[in-house]
C-alpha positions in Angstrom: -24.3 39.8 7.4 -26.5 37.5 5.9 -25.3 36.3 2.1 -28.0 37.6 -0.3 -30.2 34.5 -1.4 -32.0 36.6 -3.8 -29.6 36.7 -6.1 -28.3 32.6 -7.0 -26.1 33.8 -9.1 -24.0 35.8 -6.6 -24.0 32.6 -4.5 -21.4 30.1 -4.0 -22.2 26.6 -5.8 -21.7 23.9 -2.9 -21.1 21.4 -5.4 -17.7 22.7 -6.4 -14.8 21.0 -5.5 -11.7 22.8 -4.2 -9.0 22.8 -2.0 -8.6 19.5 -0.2 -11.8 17.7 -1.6 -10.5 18.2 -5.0 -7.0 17.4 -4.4 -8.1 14.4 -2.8 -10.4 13.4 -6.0 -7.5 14.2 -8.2 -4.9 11.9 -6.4 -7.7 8.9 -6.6 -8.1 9.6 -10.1 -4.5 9.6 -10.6 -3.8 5.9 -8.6 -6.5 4.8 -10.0 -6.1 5.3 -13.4 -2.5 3.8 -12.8 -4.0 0.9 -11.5 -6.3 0.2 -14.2 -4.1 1.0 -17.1 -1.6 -1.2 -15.8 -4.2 -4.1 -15.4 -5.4 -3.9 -19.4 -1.9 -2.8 -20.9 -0.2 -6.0 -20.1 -2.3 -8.3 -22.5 -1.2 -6.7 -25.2 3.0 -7.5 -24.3 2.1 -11.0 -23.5 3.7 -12.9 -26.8 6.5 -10.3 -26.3 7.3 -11.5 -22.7 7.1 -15.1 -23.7 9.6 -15.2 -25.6 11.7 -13.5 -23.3 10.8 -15.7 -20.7 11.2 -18.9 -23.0 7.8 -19.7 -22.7 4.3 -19.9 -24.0 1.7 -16.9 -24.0 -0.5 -18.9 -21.9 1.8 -19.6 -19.3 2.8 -15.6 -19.1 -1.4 -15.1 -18.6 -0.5 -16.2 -14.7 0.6 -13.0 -14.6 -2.6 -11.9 -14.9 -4.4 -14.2 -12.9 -2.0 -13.8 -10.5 -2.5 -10.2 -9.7 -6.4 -11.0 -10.2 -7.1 -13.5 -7.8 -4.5 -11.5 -5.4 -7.1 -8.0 -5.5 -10.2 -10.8 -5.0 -8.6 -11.9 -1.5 -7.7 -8.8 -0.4 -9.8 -6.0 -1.6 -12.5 -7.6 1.4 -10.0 -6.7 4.2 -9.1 -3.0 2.5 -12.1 -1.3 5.0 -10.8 -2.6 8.0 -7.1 -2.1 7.4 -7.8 1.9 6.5 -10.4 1.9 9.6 -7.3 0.9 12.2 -4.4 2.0 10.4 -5.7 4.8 9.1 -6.9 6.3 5.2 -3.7 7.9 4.3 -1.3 6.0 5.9 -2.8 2.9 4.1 -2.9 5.0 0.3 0.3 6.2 0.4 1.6 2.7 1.9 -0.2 1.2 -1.3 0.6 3.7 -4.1 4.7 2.7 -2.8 3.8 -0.9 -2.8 2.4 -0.9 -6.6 4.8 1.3 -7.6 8.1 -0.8 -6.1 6.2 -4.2 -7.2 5.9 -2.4 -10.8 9.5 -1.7 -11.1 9.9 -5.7 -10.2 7.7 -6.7 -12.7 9.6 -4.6 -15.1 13.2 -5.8 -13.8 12.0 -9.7 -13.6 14.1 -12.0 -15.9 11.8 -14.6 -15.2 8.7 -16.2 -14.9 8.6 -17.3 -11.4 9.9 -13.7 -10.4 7.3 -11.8 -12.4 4.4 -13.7 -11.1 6.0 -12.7 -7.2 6.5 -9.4 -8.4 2.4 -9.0 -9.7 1.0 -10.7 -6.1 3.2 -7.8 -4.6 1.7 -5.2 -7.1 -2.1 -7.3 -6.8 -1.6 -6.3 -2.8 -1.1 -2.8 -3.4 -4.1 -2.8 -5.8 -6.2 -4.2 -3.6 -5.6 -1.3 -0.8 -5.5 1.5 -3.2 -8.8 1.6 -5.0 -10.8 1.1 -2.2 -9.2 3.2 0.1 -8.8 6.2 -2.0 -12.5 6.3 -3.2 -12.9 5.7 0.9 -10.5 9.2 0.7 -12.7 11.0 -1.4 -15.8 10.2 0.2 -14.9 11.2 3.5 -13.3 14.8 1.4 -16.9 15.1 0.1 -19.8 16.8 1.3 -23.3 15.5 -0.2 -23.2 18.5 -2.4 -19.8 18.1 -3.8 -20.1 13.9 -3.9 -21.4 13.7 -7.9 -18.4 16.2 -9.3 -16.1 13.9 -6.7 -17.2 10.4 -7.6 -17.0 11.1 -11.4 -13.3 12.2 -10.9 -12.7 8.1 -9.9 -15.3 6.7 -12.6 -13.1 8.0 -15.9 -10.6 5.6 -15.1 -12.6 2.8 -14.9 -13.6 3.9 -18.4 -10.6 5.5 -20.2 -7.9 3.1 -18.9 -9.2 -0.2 -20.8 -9.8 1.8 -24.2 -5.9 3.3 -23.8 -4.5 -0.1 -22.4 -3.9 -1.7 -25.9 -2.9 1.3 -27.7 -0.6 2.4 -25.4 0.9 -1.1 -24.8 1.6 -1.5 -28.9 3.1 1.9 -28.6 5.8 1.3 -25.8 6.1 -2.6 -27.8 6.9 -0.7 -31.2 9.3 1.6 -29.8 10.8 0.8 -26.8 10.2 -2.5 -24.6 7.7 -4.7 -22.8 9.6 -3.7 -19.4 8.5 -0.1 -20.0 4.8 -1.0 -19.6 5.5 -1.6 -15.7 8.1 0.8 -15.9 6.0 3.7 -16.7 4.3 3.2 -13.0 7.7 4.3 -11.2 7.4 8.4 -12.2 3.8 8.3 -11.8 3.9 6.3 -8.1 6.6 8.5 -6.7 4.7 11.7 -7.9 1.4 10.5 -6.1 3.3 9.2 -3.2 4.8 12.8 -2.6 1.4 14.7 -3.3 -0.7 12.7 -1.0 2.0 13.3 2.2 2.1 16.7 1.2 -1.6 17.3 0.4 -3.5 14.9 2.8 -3.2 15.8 6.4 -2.3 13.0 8.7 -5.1 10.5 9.8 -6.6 12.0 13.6 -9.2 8.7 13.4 -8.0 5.2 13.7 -10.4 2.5 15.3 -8.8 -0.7 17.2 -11.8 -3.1 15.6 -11.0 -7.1 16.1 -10.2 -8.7 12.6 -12.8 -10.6 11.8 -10.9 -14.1 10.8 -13.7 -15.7 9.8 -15.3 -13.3 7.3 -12.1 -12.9 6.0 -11.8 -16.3 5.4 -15.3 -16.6 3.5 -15.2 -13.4 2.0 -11.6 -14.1 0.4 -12.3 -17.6 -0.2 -15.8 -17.1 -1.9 -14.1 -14.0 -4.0 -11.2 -16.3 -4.8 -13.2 -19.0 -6.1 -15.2 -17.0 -8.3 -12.0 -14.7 -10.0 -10.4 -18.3 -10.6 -13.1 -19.9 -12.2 -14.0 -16.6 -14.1 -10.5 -16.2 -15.5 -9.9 -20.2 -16.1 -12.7 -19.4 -18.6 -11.5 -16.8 -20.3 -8.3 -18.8 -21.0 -9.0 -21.9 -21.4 -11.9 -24.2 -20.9 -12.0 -26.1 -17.6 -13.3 -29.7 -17.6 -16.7 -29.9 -16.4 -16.1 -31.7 -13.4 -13.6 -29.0 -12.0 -16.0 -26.2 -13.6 -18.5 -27.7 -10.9 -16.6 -28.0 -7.9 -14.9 -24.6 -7.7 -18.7 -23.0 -8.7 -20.3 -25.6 -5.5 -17.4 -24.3 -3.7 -18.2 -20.6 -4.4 -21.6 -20.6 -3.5 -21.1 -22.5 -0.2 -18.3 -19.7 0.8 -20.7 -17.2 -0.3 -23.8 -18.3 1.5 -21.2 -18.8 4.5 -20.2 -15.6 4.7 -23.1 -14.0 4.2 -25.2 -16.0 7.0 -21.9 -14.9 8.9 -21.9 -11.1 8.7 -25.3 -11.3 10.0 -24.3 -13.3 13.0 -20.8 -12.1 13.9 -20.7 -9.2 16.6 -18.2 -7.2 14.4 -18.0 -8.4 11.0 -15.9 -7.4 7.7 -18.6 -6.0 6.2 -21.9 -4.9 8.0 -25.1 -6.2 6.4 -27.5 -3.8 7.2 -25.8 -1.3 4.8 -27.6 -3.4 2.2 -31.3 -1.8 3.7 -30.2 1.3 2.1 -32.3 1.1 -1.4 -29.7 3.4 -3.0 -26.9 1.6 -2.2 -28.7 -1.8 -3.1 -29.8 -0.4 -6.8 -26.2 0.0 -7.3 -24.6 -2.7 -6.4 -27.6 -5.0 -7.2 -29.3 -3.9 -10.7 -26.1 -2.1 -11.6 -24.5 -5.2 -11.7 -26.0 -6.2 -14.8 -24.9 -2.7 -16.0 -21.7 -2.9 -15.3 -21.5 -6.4 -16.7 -22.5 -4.7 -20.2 -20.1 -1.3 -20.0 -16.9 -3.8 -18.9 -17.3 -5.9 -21.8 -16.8 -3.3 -24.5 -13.0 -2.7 -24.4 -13.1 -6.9 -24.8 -15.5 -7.2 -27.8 -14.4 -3.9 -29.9 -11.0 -4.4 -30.6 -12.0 -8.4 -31.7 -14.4 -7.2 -33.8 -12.3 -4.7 -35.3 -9.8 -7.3 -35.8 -11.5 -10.1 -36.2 -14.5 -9.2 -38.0 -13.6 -5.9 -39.8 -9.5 -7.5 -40.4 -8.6 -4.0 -39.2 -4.7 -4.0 -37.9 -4.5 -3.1 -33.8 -3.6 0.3 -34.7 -6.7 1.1 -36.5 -8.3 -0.5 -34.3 -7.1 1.8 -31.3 -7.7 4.9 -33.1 -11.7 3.8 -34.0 -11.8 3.2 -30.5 -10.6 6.1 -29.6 -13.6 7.6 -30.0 -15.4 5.7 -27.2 -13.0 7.7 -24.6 -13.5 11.0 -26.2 -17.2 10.0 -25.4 -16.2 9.4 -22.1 -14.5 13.1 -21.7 -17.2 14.8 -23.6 -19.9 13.9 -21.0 -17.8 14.9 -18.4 -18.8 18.6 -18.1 -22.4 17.6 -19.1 -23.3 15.0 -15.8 -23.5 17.3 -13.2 -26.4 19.9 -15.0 -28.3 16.9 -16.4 -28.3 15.7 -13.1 -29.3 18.9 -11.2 -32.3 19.2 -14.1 -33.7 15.8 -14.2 -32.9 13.7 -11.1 -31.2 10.7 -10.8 -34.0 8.3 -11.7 -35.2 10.3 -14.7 -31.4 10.1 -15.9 -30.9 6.2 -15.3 -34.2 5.4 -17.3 -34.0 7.5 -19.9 -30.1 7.3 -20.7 -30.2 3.6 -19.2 -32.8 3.1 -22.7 -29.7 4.6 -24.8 -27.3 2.8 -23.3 -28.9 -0.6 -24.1 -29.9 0.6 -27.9 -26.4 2.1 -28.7 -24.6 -1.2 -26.9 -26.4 -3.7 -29.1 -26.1 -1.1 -32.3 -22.3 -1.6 -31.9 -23.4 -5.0 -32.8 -24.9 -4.3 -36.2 -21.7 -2.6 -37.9 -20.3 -4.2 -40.2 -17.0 -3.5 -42.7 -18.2 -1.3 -44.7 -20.3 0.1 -42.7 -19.4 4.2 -43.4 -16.3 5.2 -41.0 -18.8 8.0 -39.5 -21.6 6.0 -38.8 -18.9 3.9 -36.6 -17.9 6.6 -35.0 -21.1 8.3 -34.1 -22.3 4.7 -32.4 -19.4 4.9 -30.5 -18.8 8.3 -29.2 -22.3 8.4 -28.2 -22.2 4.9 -26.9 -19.3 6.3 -24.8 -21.5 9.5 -23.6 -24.1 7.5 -22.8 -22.4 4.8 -20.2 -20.0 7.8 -18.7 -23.6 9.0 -17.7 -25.0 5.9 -16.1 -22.0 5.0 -14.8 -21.5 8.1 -12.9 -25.0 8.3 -12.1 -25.1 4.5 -10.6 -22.2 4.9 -8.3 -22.8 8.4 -7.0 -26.4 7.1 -5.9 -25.0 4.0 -4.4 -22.7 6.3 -1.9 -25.3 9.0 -1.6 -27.3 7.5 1.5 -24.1 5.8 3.6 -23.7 7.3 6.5 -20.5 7.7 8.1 -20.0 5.1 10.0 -21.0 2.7 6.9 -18.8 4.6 4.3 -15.5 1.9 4.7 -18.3 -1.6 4.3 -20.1 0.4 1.5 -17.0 0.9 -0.3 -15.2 -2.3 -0.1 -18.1 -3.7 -0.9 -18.6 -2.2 -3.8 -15.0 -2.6 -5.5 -15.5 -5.9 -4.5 -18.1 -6.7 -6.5 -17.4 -4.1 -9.0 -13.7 -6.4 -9.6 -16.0 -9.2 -10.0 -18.4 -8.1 -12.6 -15.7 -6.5 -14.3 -14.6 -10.2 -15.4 -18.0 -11.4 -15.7 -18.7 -9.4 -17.8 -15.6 -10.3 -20.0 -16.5 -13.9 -19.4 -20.2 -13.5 -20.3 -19.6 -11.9 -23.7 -16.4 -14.0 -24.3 -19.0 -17.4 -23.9 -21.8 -15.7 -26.2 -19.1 -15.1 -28.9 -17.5 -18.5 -28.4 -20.6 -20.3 -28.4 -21.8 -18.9 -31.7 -18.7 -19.3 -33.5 -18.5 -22.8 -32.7 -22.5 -23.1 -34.0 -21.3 -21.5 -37.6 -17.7 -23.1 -38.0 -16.1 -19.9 -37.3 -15.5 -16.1 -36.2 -17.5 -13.6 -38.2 -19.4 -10.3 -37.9 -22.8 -11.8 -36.8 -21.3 -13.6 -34.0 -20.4 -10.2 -32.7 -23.7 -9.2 -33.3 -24.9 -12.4 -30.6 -22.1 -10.8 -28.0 -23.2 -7.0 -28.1 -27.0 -8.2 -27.9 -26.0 -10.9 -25.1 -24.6 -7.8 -23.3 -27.3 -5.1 -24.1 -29.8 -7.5 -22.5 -27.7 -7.8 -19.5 -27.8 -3.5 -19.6 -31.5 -4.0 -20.1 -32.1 -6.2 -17.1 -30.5 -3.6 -14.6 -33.8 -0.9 -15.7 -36.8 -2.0 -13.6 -34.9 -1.0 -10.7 -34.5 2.2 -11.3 -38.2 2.6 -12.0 -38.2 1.4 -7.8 -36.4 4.8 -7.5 -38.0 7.7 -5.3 -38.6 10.6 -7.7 -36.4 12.2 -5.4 -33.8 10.2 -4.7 -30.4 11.5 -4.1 -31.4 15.0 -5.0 -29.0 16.0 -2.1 -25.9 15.1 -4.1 -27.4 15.6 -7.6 -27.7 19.5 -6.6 -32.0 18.8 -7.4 -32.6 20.1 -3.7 -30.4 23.1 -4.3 -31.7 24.0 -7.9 -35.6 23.5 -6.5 -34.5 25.9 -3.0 -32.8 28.6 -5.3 -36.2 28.5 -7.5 -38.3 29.1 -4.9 -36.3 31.7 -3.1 -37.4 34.7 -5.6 -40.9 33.9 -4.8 -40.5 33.8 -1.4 -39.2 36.9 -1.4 
């Protein structure tokens, strides 16, 4: 009996998640917003630690670096390793790794130890972010891919807006220890939901490792996560500055003329024909540039600029991750109505006029008038953030689904620093023209960052009016319309 398409309402929605797509979406949510809140909590427990460790602040940041530059070399290999080993055997093998290395960290008396123990915890990084998006794509059908993908974008978001409030809250009542600490529960939960939940891996492919990509790949993402961190700590000297960024570009330009030589390389160039994919990874660079440098710049000018203490600070920007949530239920209708490129232009226009408004506040600016700009600000770059990396996995097929995605958190790990580095330069180099911090150098910042936003737009206007309405739910709303007069 056929179902009875003349009534949509009586109909199943294909886009909802359940059963094993959603428990997959919910266990990548889950690692990965343990991953990310552990990589922005620890700044905040860095003076804390160093006098623990009976040293300097500084020399505690190679903690950080550390587990940075460790994600950069191997986040390139993560698609082959889940491609022969297997997607769940490689998720669960990295949710135990992260969460043993984050009890280390926590246990580590030392300096020495604790920057072992956050290259063990960088390794287990670098295999479960990729992989489990990899996990939820392969859950997915085209339909259900928007309501899945935005399950793994809200950590990306949330996670660097709780990171310093969370990590003054564990310092001012318990101990820096408990920031890696907290991991343990969480890891050993995920760890016994994804054997139980996620069915064994049936498809593994014996694929030769591709040495010299590797090699490239690593080395060129290496270069460029050392020489973006070295900035945001402290200057290098000019002639080093220039030799790890010659360095960088040779690797890259290696390893690019590689892949398209190589008979099977890390990561397959032709997935970059795909104009989807490309408008992601390309234009929304620049985007992503802009939305990763707000969880740097707000609490500074909070601080700095409006001499707000951290708490205050953390509650204001609180309201950027209610933001977040709030758009949430509202992507997937907005979506269906208006299409993917209608919503990147339009919103993409917001995005860049609320980013460089957060610019413009000042101390006495009214409390609501702060919050407004930043809840909406937060709507507004939930939206294209979702939007951009949904259509950039719409297109792949299957067989391009593990380059695609390593690809993408490859360079998504790499603009998230830019990004940082980018604004962190703006600010400096205004400062230093006045004699000092203020509110208008934050003002340079946001606008440096809302013309980065701006530059990712005329791509979208390169969009097919129709593009991705597969996974949006357009071609289902426009079918479901036409049904009655068909009928």
């Amino acid at each position: 009996m056929k179902p009875d398409s003349s009534n949509p309402a009586k109909q199943t929605d294909p886009s909802t998640l359940r059963g094993h797509a959603l428990a997959v979406a919910l266990l990548a949510a889950g690692a990965l917003f343990m991953e990310n809140l552990d990589a922005t909590i620890i700044a905040t427990g860095l003076p804390t630690m160093a006098r623990d460790f009976g040293t300097t602040a500084i020399a505690v940041n190679v903690g950080i670096t550390a587990y940075l530059l460790t994600l950069a070399i191997f986040i390139p290999v993560s698609g082959w390793v889940a491609t022969r080993f297997g997607e769940r055997r490689v998720f669960a093998s990295a949710i135990l790794i992260f969460t043993v290395a984050s009890a280390m960290c926590g246990l580590s008396h030392t300096l020495p130890l604790f920057t072992a123990s956050r290259v063990l915890q960088g390794i287990g990084g670098s295999m479960m972010v990729p992989v489990g998006r990899l996990m939820v794509l392969r859950a997915s059908t085209q339909a259900q891919l928007m309501k899945a993908i935005a399950y793994t974008i809200w950590p990306a978001l949330v996670a660097p807006i709780l990171g310093p409030p969370v990590g003054g809250w564990i310092l001012s009542f318990a101990s820096w220890p408990w920031m890696f600490l907290v991991n343990v529960p969480i890891g050993i939960v995920l760890f016994f939901f994804v054997m139980k939940v996620v069915p064994p891996d049936l498809e593994t492919r014996r694929e030769s490792f591709d040495v010299p990509g590797f090699l490239l790949a690593g080395g060129a993402s290496f270069c460029l996560m050392y020489l973006l961190e070295s900035m945001q700590v402290t200057p290098l000297p000019v002639v080093k500055l220039t030799v790890i960024a010659v360095l960088a570009a040779v690797l890259s330009l290696g390893a690019v003329r590689w892949m398209r030589v190589a008979r099977e390389p890390l990561f397959r160039p032709e997935v970059w024909k795909i104009d989807t994919f490309r408008v992601n990874n390309g234009a929304g660079a620049f985007f992503r540039m802009a939305v990763y440098s707000v969880p740097f710049l707000l609490p500074l000018l909070f601080q700095e600029a409006f001499g707000l203490n951290p708490l205050q600070s953390g509650s204001l920007t609180m309201a950027v991750f209610a933001g977040n949530l709030a758009m949430k239920p509202l992507t997937a209708p907005l979506l269906r109505r208006y299409g993917f490129r209608q919503v990147l232009i339009v919103n993409g226009f917001l995005t860049v006029v609320l980013l460089a408004a957060c610019g413009w506040l000042r101390a006495d600016s009214p409390r609501l008038l702060v919050l407004a700009v930043l809840f909406f600000g937060g709507l507004a770059r939930s939206m294209e953030l979702t939007s951009l990396t949904t259509i950039g996995y719409a297109d792949l097929p299957r067989d391009l689904k593990a380059t695609g995605t390593t690809l993408t958190t490859t360079i998504n790990q790499l603009t998230t620093s830019l990004g940082v580095a980018v604004s962190a330069l703006a600010l400096h180099i205004s400062a230093s023209m006045r004699g000092g911090v203020s509110a208008f150098d934050f003002r340079v910042a946001f606008c440096v960052m809302a013309v980065f936003a701006a530059a990712s737009m005329p791509a979208y206007f390169r969009l097919h009016p129709d593009a991705g309405a597969e996974v949006s739910g357009a071609a289902i709303r426009q079918e479901r319309e036409a049904t009655p007069a068909e009928g």
